[in-house]
N, C-alpha and C positions, 0 to 999 in steps of 0.2 A: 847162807851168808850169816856172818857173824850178827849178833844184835846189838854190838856196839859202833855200830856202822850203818849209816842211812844209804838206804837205798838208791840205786843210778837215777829211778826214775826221779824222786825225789830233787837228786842234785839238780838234773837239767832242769827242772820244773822250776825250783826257785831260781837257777843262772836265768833263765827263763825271764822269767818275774821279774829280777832285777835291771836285764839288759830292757826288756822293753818299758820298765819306768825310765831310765835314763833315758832310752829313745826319747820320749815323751817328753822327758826335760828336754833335750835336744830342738826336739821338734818346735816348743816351744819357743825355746830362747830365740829358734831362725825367724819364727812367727814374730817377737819381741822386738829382735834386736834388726832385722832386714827385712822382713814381706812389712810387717803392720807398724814398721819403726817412724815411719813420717807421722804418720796419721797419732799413733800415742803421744810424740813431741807436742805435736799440736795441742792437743788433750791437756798433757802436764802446762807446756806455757798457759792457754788461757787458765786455768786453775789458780797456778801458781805464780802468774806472772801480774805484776799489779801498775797503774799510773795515776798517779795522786797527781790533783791540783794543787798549785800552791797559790791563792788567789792572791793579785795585787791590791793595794791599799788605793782606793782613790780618792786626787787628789784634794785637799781643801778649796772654795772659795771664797776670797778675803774681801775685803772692803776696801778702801783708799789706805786706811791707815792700819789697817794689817787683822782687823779685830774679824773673827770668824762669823762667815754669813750662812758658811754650807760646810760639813764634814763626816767622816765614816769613823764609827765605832764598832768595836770587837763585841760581835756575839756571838751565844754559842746554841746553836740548833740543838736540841735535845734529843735523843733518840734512845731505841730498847732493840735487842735483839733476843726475843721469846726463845730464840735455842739455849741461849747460856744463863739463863736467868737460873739458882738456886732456891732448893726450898728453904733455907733454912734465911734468906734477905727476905722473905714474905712479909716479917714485921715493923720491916721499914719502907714498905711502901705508902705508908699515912703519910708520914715525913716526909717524903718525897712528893706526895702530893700537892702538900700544903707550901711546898716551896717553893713548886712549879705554879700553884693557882690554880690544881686540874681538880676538878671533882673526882672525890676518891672510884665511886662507881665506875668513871670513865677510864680512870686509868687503869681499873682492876680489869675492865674487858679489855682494854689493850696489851697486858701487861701477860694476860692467861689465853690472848687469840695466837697459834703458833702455827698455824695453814689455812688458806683459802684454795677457794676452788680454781684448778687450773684457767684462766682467760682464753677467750677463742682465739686470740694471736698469741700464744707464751714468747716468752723473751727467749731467744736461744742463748745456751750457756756460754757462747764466749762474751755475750755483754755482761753476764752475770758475774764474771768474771772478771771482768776489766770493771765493774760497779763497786767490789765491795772492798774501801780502802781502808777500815776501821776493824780494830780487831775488840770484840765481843770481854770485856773483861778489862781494855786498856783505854780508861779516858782521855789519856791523855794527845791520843792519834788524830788527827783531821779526817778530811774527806771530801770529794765534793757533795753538793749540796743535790747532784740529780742525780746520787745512787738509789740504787736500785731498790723496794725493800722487799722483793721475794726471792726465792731460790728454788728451784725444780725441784721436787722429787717426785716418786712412781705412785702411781693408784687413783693420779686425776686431781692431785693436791700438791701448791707449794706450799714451800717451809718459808714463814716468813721471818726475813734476816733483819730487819728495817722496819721497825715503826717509829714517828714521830711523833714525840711527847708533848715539846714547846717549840714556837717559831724563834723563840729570842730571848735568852736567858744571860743577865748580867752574868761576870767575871767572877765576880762575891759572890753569887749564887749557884756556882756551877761548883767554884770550892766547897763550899758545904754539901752539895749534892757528891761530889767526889768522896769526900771525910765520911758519906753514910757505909760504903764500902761496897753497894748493891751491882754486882756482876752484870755485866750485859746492856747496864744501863752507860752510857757515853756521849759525849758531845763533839758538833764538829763546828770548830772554828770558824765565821764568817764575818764580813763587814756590813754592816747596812747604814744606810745615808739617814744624815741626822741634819734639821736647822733649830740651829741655836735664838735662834728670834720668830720661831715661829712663823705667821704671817708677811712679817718686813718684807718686804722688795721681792714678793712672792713673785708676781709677774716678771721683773728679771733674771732671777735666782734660776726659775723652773724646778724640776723634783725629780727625782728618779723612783721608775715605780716599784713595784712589789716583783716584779722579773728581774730586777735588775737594769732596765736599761732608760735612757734617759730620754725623757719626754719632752720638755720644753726649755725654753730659758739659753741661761747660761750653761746648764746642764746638758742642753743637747746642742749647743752650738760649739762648746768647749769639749766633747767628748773626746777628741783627738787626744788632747794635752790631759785630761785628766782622767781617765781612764787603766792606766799603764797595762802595763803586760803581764797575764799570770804567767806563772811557775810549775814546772811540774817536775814529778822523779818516777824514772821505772826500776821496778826490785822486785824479788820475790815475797812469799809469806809462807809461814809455816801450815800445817795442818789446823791449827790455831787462830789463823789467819792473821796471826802475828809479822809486823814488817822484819825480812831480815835485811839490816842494813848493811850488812857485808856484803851482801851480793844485788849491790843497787848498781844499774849498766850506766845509767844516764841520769843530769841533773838539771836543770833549766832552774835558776834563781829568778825570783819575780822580780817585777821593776813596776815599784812605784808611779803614782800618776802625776805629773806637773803641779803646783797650785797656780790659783788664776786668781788675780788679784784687780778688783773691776774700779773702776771709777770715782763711784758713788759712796758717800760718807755716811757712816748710819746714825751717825745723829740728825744728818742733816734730809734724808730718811724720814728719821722717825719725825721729823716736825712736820716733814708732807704728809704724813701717813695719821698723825694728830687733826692735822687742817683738814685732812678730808673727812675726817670723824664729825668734827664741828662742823660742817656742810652738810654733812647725813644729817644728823640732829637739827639740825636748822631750817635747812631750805628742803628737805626728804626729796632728794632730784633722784633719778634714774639711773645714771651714772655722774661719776665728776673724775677728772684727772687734773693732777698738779704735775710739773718738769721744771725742775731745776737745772741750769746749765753754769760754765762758765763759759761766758762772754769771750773771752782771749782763745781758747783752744777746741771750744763743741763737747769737749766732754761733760758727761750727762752727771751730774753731785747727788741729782736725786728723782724718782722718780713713780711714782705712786695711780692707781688706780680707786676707783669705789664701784663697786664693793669686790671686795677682795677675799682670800680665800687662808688657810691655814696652811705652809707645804709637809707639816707631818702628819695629815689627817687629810691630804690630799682627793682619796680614794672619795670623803663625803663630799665633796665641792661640784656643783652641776657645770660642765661645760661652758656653758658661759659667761659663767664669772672667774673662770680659766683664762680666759681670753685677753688680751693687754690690749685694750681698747684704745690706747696711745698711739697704734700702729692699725689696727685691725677694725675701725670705726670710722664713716667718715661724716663731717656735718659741714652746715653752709658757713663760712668762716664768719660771716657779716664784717661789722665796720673793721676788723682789725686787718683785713686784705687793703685799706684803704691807704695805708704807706707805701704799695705798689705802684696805682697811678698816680702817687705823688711824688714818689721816688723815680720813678721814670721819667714825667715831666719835667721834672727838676733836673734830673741828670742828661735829657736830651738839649735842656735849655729852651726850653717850651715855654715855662712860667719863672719867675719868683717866689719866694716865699711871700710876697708883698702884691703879688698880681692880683687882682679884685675879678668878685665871678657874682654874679646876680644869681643867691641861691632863693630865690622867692618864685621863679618860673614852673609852671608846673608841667608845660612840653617844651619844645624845642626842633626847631629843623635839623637835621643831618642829613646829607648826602642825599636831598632830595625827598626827604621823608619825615613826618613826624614823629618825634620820638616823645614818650612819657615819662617823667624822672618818676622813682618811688619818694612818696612825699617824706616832708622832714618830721622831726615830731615839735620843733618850733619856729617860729618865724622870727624872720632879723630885719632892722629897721636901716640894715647897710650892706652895699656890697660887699663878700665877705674874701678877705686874703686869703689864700692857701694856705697859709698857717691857723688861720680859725676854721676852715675848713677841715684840719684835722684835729683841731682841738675841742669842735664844738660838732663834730663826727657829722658831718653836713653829706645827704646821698644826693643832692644835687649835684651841689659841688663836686662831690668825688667821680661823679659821673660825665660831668663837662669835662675835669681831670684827663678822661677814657678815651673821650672825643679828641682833646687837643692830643691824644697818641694816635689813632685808631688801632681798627681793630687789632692790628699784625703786630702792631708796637707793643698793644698793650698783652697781647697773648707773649709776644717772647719776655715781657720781665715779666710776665706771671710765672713762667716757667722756670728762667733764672731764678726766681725766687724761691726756689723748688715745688711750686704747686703743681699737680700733673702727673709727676713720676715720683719712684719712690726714693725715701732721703738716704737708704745706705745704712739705717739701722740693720743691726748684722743673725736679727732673728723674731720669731714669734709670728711669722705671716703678713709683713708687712702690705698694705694694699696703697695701690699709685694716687687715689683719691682719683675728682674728676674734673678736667678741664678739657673743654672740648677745643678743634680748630677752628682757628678762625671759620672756613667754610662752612662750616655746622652750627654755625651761632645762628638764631631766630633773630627777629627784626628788636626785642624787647632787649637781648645780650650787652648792649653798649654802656644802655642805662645798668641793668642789672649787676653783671658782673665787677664793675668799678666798686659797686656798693658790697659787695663778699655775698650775691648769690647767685643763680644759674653756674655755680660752681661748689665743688666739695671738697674739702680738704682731714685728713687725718689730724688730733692737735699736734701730732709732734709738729707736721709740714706749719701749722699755723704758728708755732715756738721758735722754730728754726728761720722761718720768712723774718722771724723779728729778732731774731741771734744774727741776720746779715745787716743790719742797721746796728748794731750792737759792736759787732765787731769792727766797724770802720768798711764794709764794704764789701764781704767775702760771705758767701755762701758755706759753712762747715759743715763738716757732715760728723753726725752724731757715731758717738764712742760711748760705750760700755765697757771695755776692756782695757785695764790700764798696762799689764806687765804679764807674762809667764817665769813663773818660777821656777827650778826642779827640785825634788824632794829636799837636798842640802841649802834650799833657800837661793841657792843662785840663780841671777836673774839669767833667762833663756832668749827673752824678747822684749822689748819695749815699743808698746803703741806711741804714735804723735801726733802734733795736731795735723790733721786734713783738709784743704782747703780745695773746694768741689770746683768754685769758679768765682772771678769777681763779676759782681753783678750791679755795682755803682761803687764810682766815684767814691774815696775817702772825704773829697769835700761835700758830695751830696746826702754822706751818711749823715755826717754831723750835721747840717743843715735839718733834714729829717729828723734827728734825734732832739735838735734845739725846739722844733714845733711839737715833736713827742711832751716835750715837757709843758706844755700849756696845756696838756688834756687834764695835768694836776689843780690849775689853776680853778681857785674860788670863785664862781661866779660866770666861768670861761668856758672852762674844761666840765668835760662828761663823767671824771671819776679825780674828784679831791679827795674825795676818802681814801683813796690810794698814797697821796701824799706822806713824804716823812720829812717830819721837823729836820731843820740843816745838809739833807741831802738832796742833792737833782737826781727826784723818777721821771722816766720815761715811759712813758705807756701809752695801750689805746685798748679800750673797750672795744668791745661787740655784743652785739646782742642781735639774734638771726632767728627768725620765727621757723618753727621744726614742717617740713616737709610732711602731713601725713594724708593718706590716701589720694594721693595725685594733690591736693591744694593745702597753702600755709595756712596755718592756726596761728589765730590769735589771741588764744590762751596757752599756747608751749611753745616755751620760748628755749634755746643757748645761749645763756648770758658767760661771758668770757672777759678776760683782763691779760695783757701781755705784753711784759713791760722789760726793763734792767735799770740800772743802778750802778753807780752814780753816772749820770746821764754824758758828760765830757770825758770820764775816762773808765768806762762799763768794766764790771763785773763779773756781774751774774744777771743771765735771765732768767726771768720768769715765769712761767702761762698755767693758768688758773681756768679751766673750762669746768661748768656745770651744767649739768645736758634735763632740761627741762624742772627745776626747783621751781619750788612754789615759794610764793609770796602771796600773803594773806593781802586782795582787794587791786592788784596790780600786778604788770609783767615782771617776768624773773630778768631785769636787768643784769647786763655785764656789771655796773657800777654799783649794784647793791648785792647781788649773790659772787664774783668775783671779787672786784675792787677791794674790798676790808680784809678778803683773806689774804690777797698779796701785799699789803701793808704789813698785818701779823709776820707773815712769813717772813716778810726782807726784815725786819725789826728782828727777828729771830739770828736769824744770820750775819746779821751786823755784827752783835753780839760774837756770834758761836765765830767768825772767821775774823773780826778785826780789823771790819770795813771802815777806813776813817774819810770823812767828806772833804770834797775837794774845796783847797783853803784858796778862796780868791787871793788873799791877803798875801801869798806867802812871797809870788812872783814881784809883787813892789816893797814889798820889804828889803826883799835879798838885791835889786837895785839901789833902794837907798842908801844900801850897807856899804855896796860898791861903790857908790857916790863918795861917800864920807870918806871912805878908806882913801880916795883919789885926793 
């Protein structure tokens, strides 16, 4: 054979060679594209296949008059992904440090840690995969906030994709940290809840916490409405992990959360939230709460605790100074339950306001039995009217009151009045307080309870019992929520007044409200310091010595004040409780530890809303006028 000629054997050997690599491709590709083809889809989607949240913005909570009480601002979670960091950004890591706040040390071990030891559950790669929405190099991407920060690989070690630099990096800060140029380092966009007043109206507001989700308040009664709906988009990413948005399948636009727009005015707020400061410093009581209402419709204008707590530093506050004691507390209401049985005997037609009651007796028969009044703390040289009975807070009197109902009578307007059950406030753990049944009253109950004790009430139910004299006769039930709005400010819903039941007579209100006013009275009445030049207050103290270890103390005292304004055509109520203040050498009376702050306050608000007093004069004027014109 020629020697410019290869050999046969030669030939076959490489045809050979050739056909059975191409088999092998073959083989392959059948492997590729039909035996193992489900299973590698799979593989490629989770890798390749990505779904971003797009969080919604939740909503603001506003005030009466629009001014912000709760709201979300944009931050940006920091994060490093140790794969893509270069060496040549190493000298801007100082920089980066110092503008984050991290200690350079800590961020240098974060910054150079690139594997940890596999965990005894590893995550399997399709979560890792569906985790990592941010591409290593491009700040400017989101993500959610629960990706992942490791990534499998072989030898008993992941690679870690995700470390966390800062929890919350201003907007301006994130721009400079961008403008350093450092690879790998990126942020992802979030919202976290901010109040702008700090403390104010902490107990209605509520807070949402470090998860996200909301704990108290307004905040978790309103979660519905202002919460909205996040967003998300599915798409691919490159090798890179770069988004391709050409090839995005699916988009869900986020939707904003409602704003909730509540009742209560923060100036008028901030003057209860003042007064209670001045009671801390003053009287150093245990608790105290103020409530502000409007008379005409139950809605709450204001509404304050002591002591109270910060909602952006939420996290330092112990539990129960959490608590909104307003609803969640309950004490002996004492004299100010005393408009009950007079309000019932009056509306049954039992008594007059002019009916005379010998309050000098210190028992009395009923029903076969002798009964013990709790004594007065003065004596009177006259049988006393029902009207001085409530003005000069008489627990005789207001207990013979009890008698001319008995007991059935006097337990359903206790009830009407809302003592017993709860008032309809629409969060924070409301508790019913306590009124027992008739049937379960001790033989002492007839005298006691007339007088505001062997019973317990929450202050709101003590605020509200004196909001139904206030209002002409109705029982309202308390509102916090004035409007929902949706993100374009358009209104969604509007709250209105609620009226739970009548519980007397419009002429028995005023009748009650006329003797309210003598509690002002000099000389008469149990809190003149309450009094304001040219307007009719209506009020009534109490004062209820504190239940402790089965028997009443007579050193801790609930001195309380609960009143409105202008007394013939009411306003605003008011109730002032302070749960056990001291007073240096004497009990913490309603009329010295309340009384003077509800004076401040209503002077306050005169002012601030443009309360004008009711002009006797005006109604014979405007006759004379008519007269003359005739």
């Amino acid at each position: 054979m020629s020697k410019g000629f290869a050999s046969n054997f030669r030939l076959y050997l490489i045809a050979f060679l050739i056909l059975g690599c191409l088999s092998g491709v073959g083989v392959r590709l059948v492997f590729l594209h039909i035996i193992d083809r489900a299973d590698l889809l799979s593989h490629i989607e989770k890798t390749r296949r990505q779904i971003i949240v797009d969080n919604a913005r939740r909503g603001d909570i506003l005030d009466a008059n629009g001014h912000l009480l709760a709201t979300s601002r944009t931050l940006i979670v920091l994060g490093v992904d140790p794969q893509s960091l270069r060496p040549e950004d190493e000298s801007k890591w100082p920089q980066l440090a110092e503008l984050i706040g991290m200690p350079w040390s800590e961020l240098h071990r974060v910054m150079t840690t690139k594997t940890r030891g596999t965990p005894a559950n590893p995550v399997p790669p399709a979560a890792v995969g569906l985790a990592f929405n941010v591409t290593p190099g491009n700040p400017g991407e989101t993500t959610d906030d629960a990706a992942l920060d490791e990534a499998p690989e072989t030898g008993g070690q992941r690679l870690i994709r995700w470390a966390r630099l800062s929890e919350g990096v201003e907007e301006s800060v994130y721009d400079q940290i961008q403008a350093l140029g450092i690879r790998g380092v990126y942020g992802n966009r979030t919202f976290r809840r901010t109040y702008p007043n700090n403390a104010l109206a902490a107990h209605l507001i509520g807070y949402v916490n470090k998860a996200g989700e909301p704990a108290s308040g307004v905040e978790a009664y309103a979660d519905f409405y202002l919460r909205g709906q996040n967003g998300w988009r599915e798409g691919e990413r490159d090798g890179r992990r770069r988004e391709l948005a050409q090839f995005r399948t699916r988009e869900v636009r986020p939707v904003d959360g409602y704003h909730v727009s509540l009742t209560i005015d923060t100036v008028i707020q901030h003057m209860v939230e003042e007064e209670l400061q001045r009671i801390a410093q003053q009287f150093r009581p245990a608790k105290a709460t103020i409530i502000v209402s409007d008379a005409r419709t139950g809605f709450i204008l204001g509404l304050g605790n002591y002591p109270t707590f910060n909602l952006n530093q939420f996290n330092t506050a112990p539990l129960e100074v959490q608590r909104n004691i307003a609803i969640t507390d309950q004490l002996d209401p004492g004299s100010t339950f005393k408009i009950v049985p007079a309000a019932g005997a009056l509306n049954d037609g039992l008594v007059t306001p002019s009916t005379r009651f010998d309050c000098m007796l210190a028992t009395i028969e009923y029903k076969g039995r002798t009964r013990r009044f709790i004594p007065d703390d003065h004596r009177y040289d006259h049988l006393l009217p029902v009207s001085e009975i409530i003005s000069r807070s008489s627990n005789i009197g207001a207990a013979q009151l009890g008698m001319k109902l008995g007991e059935e009578r006097l337990y359903h307007y206790a009830r009407a009045f809302g003592f017993g059950e709860r008032s309809g406030f629409p969060f924070g753990g409301e508790i019913p307080g306590m009124l027992n049944a008739p049937d379960r009253w001790t033989v002492p109950d007839i005298t006691r309870i007339p007088a505001g004790y062997s019973i317990s009430a929450t202050p709101l139910q003590i605020h509200y019992a004196m909001g139904t004299i206030a209002s002409g006769g109705e029982l309202l039930q308390p509102q916090i929520i004035r409007e929902i709005r949706d993100a374009s400010n358009e209104s969604v819903y509007r709250f209105d007044r609620i009226a739970k039941r009548r519980v007397v007579s419009e002429q028995t209100a005023r009748s009650v409200a006329r003797m309210l006013q003598g509690v002002m009275r000099r000389g008469e009445g149990t809190a003149p310091d309450a009094a304001i030049p040219n307007y009719e207050v209506a009020g009534k103290t109490g004062t209820a010595q504190k239940l402790i270890n089965g028997a009443y103390s007579k050193t801790n005292h609930i001195g309380s004040f609960s009143g409105f304004f202008p007394a013939s055509r009411p306003e605003l109520v008011i109730t002032v409780i302070v749960d056990d203040g001291r007073v240096p050498g004497k009990p913490a009376y309603g009329s010295i530890v309340a009384a003077p702050s509800f004076k401040r306050l209503a002077e306050q608000l005169i002012q601030h809303l443009d309360i004008k007093p009711v002009d006797y004069t005006a109604g014979a004027r405007l006759v004379a006028m008519e007269g003359g014109r005739r």
